[in-house]
C-alpha positions as CSV (number, residue, x, y, z in Angstrom):
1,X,-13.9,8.6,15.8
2,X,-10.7,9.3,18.0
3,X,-9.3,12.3,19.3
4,X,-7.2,14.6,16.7
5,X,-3.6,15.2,17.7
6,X,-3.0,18.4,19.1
7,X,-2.1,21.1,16.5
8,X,1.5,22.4,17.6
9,X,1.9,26.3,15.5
10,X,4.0,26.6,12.8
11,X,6.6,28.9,14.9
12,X,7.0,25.5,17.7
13,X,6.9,22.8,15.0
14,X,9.9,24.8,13.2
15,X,11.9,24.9,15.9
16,X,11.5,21.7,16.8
17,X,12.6,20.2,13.2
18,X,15.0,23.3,12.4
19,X,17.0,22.7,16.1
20,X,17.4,18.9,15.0
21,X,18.1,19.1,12.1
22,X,20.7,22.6,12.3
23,X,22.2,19.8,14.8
24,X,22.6,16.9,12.4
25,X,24.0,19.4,9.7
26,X,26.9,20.2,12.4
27,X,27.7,16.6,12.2
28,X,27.2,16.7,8.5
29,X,30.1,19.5,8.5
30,X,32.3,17.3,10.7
31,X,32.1,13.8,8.7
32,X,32.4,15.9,5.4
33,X,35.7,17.9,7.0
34,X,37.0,14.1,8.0
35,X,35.8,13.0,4.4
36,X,37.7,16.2,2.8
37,X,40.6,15.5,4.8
38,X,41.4,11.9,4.1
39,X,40.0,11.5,0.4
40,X,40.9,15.3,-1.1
41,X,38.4,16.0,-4.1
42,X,40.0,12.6,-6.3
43,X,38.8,9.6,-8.4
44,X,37.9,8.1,-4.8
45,X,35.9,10.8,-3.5
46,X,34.1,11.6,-7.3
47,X,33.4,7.4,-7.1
48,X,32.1,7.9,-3.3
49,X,29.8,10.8,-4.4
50,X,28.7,9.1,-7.4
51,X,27.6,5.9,-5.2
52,X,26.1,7.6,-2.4
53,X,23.6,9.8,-5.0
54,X,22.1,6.5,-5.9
55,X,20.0,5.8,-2.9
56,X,19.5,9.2,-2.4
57,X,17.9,10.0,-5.9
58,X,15.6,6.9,-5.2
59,X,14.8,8.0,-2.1
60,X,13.4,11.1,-2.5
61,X,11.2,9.6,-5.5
62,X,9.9,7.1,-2.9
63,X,8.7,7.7,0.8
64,X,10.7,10.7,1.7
65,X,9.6,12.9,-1.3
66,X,6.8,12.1,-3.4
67,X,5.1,9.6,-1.0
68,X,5.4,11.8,1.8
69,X,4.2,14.5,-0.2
70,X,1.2,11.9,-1.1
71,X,0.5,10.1,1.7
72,X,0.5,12.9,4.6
73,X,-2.9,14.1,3.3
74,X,-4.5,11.2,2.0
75,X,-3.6,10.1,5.7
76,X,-4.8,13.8,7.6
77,X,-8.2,13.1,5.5
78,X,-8.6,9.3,6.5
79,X,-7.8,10.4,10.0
80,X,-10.8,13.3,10.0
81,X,-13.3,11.5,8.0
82,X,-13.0,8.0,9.0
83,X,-11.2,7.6,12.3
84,X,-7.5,6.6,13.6
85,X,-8.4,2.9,12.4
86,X,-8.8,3.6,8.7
87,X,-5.6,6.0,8.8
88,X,-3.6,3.3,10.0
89,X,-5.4,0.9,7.5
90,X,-4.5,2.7,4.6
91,X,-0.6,3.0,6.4
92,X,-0.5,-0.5,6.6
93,X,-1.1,-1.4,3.1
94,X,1.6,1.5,1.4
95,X,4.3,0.1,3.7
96,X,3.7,-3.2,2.5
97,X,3.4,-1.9,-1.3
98,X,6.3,0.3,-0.9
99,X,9.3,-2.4,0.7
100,X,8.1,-5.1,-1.9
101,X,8.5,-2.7,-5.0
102,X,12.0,-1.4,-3.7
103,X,13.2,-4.6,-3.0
104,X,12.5,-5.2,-7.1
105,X,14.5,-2.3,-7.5
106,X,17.1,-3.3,-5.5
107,X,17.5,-6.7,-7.3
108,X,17.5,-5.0,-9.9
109,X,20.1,-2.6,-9.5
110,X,22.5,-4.3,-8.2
111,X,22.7,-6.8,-11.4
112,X,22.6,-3.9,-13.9
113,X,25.0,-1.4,-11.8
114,X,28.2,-1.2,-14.6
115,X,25.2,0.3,-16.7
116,X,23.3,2.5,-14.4
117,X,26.7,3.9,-13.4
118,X,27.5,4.4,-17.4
119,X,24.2,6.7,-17.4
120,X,24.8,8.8,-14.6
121,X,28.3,9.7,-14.6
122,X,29.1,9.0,-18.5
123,X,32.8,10.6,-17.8
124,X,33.5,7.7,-15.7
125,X,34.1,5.7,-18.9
126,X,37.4,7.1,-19.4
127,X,38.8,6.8,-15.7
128,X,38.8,3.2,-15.3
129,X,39.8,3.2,-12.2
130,X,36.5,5.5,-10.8
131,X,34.5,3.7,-12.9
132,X,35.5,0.4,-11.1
133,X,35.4,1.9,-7.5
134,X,32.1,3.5,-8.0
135,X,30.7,0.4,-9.1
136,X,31.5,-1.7,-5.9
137,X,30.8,1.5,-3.7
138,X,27.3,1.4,-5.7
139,X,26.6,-2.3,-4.9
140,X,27.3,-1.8,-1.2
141,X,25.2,1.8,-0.6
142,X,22.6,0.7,-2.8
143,X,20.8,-1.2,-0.1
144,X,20.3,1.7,1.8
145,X,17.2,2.4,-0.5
146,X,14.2,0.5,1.3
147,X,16.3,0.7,4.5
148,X,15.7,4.5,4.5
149,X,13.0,4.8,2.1
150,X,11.0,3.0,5.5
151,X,12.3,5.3,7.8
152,X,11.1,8.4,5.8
153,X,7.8,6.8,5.0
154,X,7.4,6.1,9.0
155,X,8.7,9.8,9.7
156,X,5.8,11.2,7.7
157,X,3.3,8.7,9.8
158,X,5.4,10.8,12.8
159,X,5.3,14.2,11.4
160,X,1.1,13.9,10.5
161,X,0.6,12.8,14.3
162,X,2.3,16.2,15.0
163,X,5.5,14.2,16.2
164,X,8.1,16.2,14.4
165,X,11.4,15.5,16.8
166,X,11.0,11.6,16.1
167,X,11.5,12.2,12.3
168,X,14.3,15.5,12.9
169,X,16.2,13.2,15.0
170,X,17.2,10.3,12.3
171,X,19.8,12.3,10.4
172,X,21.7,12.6,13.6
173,X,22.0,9.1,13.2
174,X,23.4,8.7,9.7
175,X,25.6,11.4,10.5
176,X,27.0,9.9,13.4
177,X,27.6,6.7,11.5
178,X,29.8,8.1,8.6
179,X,31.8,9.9,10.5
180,X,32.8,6.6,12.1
181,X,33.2,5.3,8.7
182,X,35.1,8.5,7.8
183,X,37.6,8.0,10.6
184,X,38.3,4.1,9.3
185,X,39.5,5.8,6.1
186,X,43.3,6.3,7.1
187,X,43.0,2.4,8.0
188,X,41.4,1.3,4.8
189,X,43.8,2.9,3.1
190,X,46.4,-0.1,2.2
191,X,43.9,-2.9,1.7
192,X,41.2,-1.4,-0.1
193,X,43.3,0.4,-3.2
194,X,41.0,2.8,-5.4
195,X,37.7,1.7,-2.6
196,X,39.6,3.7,-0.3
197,X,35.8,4.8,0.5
198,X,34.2,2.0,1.5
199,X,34.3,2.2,4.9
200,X,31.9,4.9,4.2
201,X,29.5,2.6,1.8
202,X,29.9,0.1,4.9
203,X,28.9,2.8,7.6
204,X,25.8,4.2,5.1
205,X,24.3,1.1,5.6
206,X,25.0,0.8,9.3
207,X,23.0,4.0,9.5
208,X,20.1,2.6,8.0
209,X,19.8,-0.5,10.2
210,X,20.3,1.6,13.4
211,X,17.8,4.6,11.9
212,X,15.1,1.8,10.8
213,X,15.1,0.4,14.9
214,X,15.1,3.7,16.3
215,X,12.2,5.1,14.6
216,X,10.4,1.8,15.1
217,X,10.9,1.4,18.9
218,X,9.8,5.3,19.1
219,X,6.5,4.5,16.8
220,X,5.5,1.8,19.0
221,X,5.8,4.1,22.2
222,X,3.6,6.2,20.9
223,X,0.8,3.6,19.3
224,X,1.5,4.9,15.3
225,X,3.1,1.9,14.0
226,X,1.5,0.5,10.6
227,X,1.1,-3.0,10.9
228,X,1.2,-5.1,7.8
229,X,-1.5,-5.7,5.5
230,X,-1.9,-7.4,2.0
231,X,-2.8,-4.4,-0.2
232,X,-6.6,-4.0,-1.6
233,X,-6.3,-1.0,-3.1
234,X,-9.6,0.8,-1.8
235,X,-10.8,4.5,-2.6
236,X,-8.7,6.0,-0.2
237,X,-5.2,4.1,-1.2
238,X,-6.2,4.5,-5.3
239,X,-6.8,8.4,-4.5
240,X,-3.4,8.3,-3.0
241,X,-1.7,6.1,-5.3
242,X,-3.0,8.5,-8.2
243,X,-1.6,11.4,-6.4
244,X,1.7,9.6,-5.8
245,X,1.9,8.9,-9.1
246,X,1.9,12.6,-10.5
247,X,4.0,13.8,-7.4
248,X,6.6,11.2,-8.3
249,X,6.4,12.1,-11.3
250,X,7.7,16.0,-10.5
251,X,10.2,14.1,-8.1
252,X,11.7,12.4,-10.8
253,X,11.9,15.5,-12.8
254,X,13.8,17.2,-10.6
255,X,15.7,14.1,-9.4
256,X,16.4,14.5,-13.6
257,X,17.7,17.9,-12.8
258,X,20.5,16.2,-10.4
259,X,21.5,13.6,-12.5
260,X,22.2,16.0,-15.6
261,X,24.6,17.9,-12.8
262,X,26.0,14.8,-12.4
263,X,26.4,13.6,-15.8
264,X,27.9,17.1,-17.0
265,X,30.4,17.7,-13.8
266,X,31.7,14.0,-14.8
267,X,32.6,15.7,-18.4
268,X,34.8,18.4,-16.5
269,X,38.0,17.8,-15.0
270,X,38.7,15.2,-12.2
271,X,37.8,16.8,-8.6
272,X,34.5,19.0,-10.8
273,X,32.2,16.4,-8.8
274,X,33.9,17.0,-5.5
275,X,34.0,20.6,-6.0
276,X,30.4,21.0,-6.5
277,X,29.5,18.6,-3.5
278,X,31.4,20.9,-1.0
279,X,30.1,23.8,-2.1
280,X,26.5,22.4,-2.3
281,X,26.7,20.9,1.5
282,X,27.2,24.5,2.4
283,X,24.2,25.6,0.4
284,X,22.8,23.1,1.7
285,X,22.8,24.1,5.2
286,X,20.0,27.0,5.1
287,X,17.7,25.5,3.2
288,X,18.0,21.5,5.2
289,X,17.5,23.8,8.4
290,X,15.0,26.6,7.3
291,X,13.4,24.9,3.7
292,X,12.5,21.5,4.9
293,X,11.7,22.3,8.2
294,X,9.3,24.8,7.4
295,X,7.9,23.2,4.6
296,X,7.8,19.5,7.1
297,X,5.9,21.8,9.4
298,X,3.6,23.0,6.5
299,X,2.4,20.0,5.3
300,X,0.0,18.4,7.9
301,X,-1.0,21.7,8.5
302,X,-2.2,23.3,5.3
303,X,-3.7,19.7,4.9
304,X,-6.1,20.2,7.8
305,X,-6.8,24.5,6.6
306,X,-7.4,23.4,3.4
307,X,-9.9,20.5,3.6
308,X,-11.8,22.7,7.1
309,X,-11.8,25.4,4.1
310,X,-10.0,28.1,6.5
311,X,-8.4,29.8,3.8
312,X,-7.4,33.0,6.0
313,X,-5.5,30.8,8.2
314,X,-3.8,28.9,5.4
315,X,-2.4,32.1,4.1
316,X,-1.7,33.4,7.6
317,X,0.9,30.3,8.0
318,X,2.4,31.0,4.5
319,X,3.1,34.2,5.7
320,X,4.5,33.2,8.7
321,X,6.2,31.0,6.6
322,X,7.9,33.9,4.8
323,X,8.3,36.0,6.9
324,X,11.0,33.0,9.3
325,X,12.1,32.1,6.1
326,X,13.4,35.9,5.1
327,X,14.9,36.4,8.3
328,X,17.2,34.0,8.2
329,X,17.3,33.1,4.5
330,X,18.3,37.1,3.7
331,X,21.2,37.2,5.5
332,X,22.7,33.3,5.2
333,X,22.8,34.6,1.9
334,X,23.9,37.2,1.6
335,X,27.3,36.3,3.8
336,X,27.5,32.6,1.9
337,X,28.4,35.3,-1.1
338,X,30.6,37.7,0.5
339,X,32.8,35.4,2.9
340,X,32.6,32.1,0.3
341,X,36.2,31.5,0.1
342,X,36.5,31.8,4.1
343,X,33.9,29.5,4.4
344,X,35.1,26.6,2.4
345,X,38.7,27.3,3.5
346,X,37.9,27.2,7.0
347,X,35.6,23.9,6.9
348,X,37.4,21.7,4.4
349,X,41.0,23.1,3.0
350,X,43.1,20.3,5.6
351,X,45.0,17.2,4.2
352,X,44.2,16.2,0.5
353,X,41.8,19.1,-0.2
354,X,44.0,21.8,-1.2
355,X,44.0,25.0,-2.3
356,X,43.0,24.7,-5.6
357,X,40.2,22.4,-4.5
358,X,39.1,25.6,-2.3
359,X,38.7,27.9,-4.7
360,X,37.2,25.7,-7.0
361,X,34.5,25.2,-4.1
362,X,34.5,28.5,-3.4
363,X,33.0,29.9,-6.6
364,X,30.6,27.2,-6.9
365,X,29.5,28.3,-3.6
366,X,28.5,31.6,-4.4
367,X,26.5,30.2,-7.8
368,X,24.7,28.0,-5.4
369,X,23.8,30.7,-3.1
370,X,22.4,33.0,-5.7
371,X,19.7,30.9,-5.8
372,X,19.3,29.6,-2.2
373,X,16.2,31.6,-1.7
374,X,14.5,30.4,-4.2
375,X,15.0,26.6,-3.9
376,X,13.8,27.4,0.3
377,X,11.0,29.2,-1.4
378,X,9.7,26.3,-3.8
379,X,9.7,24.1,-0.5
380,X,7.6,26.4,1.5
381,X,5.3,26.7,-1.5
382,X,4.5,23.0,-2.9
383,X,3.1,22.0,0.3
384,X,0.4,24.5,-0.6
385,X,-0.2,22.6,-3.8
386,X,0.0,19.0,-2.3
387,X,-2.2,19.6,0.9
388,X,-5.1,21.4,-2.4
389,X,-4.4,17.9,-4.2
390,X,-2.7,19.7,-6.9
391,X,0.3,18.2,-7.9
392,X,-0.3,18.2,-11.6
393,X,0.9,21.9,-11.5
394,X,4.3,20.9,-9.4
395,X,5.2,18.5,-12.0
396,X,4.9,21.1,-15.0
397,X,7.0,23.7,-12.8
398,X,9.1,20.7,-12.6
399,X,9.6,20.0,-16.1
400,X,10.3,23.9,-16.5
401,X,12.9,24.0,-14.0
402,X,14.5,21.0,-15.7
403,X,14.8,22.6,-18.7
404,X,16.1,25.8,-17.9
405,X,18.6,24.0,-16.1
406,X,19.8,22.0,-18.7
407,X,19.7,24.9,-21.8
408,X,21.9,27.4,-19.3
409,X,24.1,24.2,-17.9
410,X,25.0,23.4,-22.0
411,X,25.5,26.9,-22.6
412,X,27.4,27.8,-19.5
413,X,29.4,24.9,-18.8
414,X,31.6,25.6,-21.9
415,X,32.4,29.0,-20.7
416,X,32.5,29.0,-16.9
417,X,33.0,25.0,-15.9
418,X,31.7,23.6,-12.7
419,X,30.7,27.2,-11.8
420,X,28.2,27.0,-14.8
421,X,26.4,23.8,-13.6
422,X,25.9,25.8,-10.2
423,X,24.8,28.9,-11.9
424,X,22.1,26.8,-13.4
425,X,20.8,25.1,-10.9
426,X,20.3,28.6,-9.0
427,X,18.6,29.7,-12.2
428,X,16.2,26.9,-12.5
429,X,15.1,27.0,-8.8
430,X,14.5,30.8,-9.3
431,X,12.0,29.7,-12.6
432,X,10.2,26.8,-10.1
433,X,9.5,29.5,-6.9
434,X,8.3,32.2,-9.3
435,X,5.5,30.0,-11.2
436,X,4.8,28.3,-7.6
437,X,4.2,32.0,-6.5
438,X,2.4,33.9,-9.4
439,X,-0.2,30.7,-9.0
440,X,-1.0,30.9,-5.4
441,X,-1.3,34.5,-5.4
442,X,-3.8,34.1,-8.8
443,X,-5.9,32.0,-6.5
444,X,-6.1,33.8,-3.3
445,X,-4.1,31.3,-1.3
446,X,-0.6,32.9,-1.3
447,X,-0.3,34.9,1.9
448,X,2.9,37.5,2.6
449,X,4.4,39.2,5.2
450,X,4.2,42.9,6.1
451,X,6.7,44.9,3.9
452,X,7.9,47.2,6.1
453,X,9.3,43.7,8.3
454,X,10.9,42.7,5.3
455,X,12.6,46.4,4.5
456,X,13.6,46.1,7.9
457,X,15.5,42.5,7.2
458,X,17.1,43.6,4.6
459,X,18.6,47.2,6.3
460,X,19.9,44.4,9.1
461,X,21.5,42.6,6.6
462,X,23.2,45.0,4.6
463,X,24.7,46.0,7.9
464,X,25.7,43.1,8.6
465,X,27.1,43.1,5.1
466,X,29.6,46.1,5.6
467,X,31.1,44.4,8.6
468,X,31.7,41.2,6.8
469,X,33.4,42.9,4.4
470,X,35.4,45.0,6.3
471,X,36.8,42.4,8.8
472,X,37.8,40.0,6.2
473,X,40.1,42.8,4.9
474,X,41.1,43.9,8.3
475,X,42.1,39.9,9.2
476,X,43.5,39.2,5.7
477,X,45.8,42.3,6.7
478,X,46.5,42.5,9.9
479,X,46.7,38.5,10.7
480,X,47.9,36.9,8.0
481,X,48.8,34.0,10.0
482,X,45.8,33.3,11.4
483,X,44.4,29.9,10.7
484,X,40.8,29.7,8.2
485,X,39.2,28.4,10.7
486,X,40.1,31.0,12.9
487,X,39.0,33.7,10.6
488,X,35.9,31.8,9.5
489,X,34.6,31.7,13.4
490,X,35.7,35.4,13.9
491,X,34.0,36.2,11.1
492,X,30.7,34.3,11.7
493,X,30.4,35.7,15.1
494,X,31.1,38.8,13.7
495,X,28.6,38.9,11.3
496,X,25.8,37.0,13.1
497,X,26.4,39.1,15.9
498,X,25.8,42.5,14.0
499,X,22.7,41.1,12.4
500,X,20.4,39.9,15.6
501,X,21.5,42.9,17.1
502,X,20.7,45.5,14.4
503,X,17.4,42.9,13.8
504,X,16.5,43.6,17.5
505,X,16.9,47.6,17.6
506,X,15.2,47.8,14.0
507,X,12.1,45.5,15.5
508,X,13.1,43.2,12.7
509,X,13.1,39.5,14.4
510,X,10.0,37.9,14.4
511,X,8.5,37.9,18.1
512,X,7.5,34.5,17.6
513,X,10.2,32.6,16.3
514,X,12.2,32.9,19.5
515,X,8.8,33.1,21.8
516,X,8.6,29.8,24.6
């Protein structure tokens, strides 16, 4: 049997995957600033957004989501029980499943586009001219799917080898790449009409080609590349096949969740779509950085807990878990409420993104963040679920969230717009971490942190808070010709200055999050 990869602790394997990918969502903010700048929140940008969410839906039902969610312990147990040959056996013969059936799709696809872009943004049908645009965007990004879909599938070989900064390192790529395509824009402008985006369909798939032979040459290095075998479907790849199957399952449920967002936004105004993507990328940020990369981190490791039957130490890392995730979760969100119109004015109110389009943002923002800690909570959780072969009960809390989400997006959308769809998504995620939590708690696997840590988080933040508050006022007054961006960086240094330093007197930062 061959030697086990060294166990890196949670704290390490975070900041590994939390530094990269904090990193990568820099350069996110920078191409979507360029993006904001040159396209505004129009027909061109809705038909962009639309395009890009295809791949991206399919993705996460395929290797970056379900499979990965799959695979990683059907691969840890292989790996234990059978040796480092069988593992990469039963690598071998998903990859080679997984690129022929997405290929289909792909074929697929892009023949029946006009009506897969009729289902997901049904509003289209009266704006000819983002119906057409989003159409050939569509046909071009679509590709992207198996391009990427490798890449994650390869990233989870990574990240169960304990090899997290090969997998944090590939959005870096992407992002790199549409800003490139971003800057074209201005260009593109007089020969590609109402595809003034395309440069940024062309650079999407750029990304993927440069991503796919980056991970590869860094898989080889290390000896983890799957080779390619005809499938034979043994005990091991049915058990995991099974437990893809319900886990993509949930994925498409809550890939359901996105696409009624989608649908509805496309019912609002021109710009709704826009105005919800903003606001979401700044959501976003938290829970790519602390979410994922705890719940990356989690995976392989409650894997290994669970089937060793160490059941103290699998709720000793949820509550270490928690305990990184409220420290930085607390406050994010606490300022992405307070300071939301600073925020989205000072990353994205340049060029064609005007005021209006700010505000718009700006209130979806601060639905969104409601419920930020709950949708980082729900990915620190499912691991739990996936590494106890349970995902039966993720797809029910699945189809729960999905509900709520659409009874409060019907019945708030009429009252409070775009604001409503964002207000029900928080909602929804709030329904999916308190199930996830009630359960593991019922069955003695939930583990939390000490209280009196968490009343001391929250005494930081409120702090932290107060200051917000008060030098927004004193800026507004005082220098009302300051730029956004200059009172958005006064302001996060500011506010992230009071905090660490009222965490560190209070004994409030977690000694090792920040220990070498």
């Amino acid at each position: 049997m061959s030697v086990q990869p060294r166990i890196q602790s949670l704290a390490q394997a975070f900041r590994q995957i939390s530094g990269l990918t904090g990193v990568s969502r820099l350069l996110g903010f920078v191409r979507d600033v360029i993006f904001a700048t040159f396209l505004g929140a129009g027909p061109a940008a809705d038909a962009f957004l639309v395009a890009l969410k295809l791949p991206n839906m399919f993705r996460r039902l395929t290797a970056e989501g379900a499979m990965a969610n799959a695979f990683v312990p059907a691969f840890t147990a292989a790996r234990q029980e059978d040796g480092e040959p069988a593992a990469m056996a039963l690598a071998g013969e998903v990859q080679t499943t997984l690129v022929v059936a997405l290929f289909l799709v792909v074929g697929l696809a892009e023949i029946f586009m006009p009506a897969v872009i009729s289902v997901i943004a049904p509003g289209f049908v009266d704006t000819p001219a983002r119906m057409e645009a989003a159409i050939a965007l569509g046909r071009v990004t679509f590709p992207y799917l198996p391009l990427i879909s490798l890449v994650a599938f390869w990233a989870a070989i990574a990240n169960a080898s304990q090899r997290f900064l090969v997998a944090a390192a590939m959005p870096l790529i992407f992002n790199l790449c549409l800003i490139g395509g971003a800057l074209v824009i201005p260009v593109a402008t007089g020969w590609l009409a109402v595809e003034r985006a395309m440069p940024l369909a062309a650079a999407l798939l750029c990304a993927g080609v440069v991503q796919l032979a980056v991970m590869a040459m860094l898989l080889r290095r290390h000896r983890i590349m799957p080779g390619w075998r005809v499938p034979r479907f043994g005990a091991a790849a049915k058990a995991m096949w099974r437990q893809f199957g319900v886990a993509s399952a949930g994925a498409v449920v809550m890939q359901v969740n996105l696409i009624i967002d989608l649908v509805l936004a496309s019912l609002l105004t021109v710009g709704a779509i826009s105005w919800l993507y903003f606001a979401d990328r700044v959501a976003q940020l938290p829970l790519g950085i602390f979410g994922i990369a705890l719940g990356t981190a989690l995976l392989p490791r409650l894997s290994s807990q669970f089937r060793a039957g160490n059941l103290d130490a699998a709720r000793g890392s949820l509550a270490e878990a928690l305990l990184f995730a409220a420290f930085l979760v607390i406050p994010a969100t606490a300022a992405l409420v307070a300071i939301a119109p600073q925020i989205i004015g000072g990353l994205f109110r340049y060029g064609a993104f005007t005021a209006n389009d700010a505000a718009a943002a700006s209130t979806a923002l601060m639905a969104y963040a409601i419920g930020m800690p709950a949708h980082i909570l729900v990915k620190i959780l499912q691991p739990a679920f996936y590494a106890t072969a349970r995902p039966g009960f993720v797809l029910k809390v699945s189809i729960a969230a999905v509900i709520t989400n659409l009874a409060l997006s019907l019945a708030l959308m009429p009252v409070l717009g775009h604001v409503g769809l964002a207000l029900a998504t928080s909602v929804s995620g709030m329904v999916a971490a308190g199930a996830l939590m009630v359960t593991l708690a019922r069955d003695g696997h939930m583990g939390f942190p000490a209280p009196m840590v968490i009343a001391r988080i929250g005494g930081a933040t409120l702090v932290m808070l107060a200051v917000l508050l008060v030098a927004s006022a004193w800026l507004g007054s005082s220098f009302p010709g300051l730029p956004a961006v200059g009172v958005l960086a006064v302001l996060v240094v500011a506010g992230g200055g009071t905090y660490f330093a009222v965490a560190f007197v209070l004994r409030a930062i977690p000694r090792q999050l920040f220990r070498r």
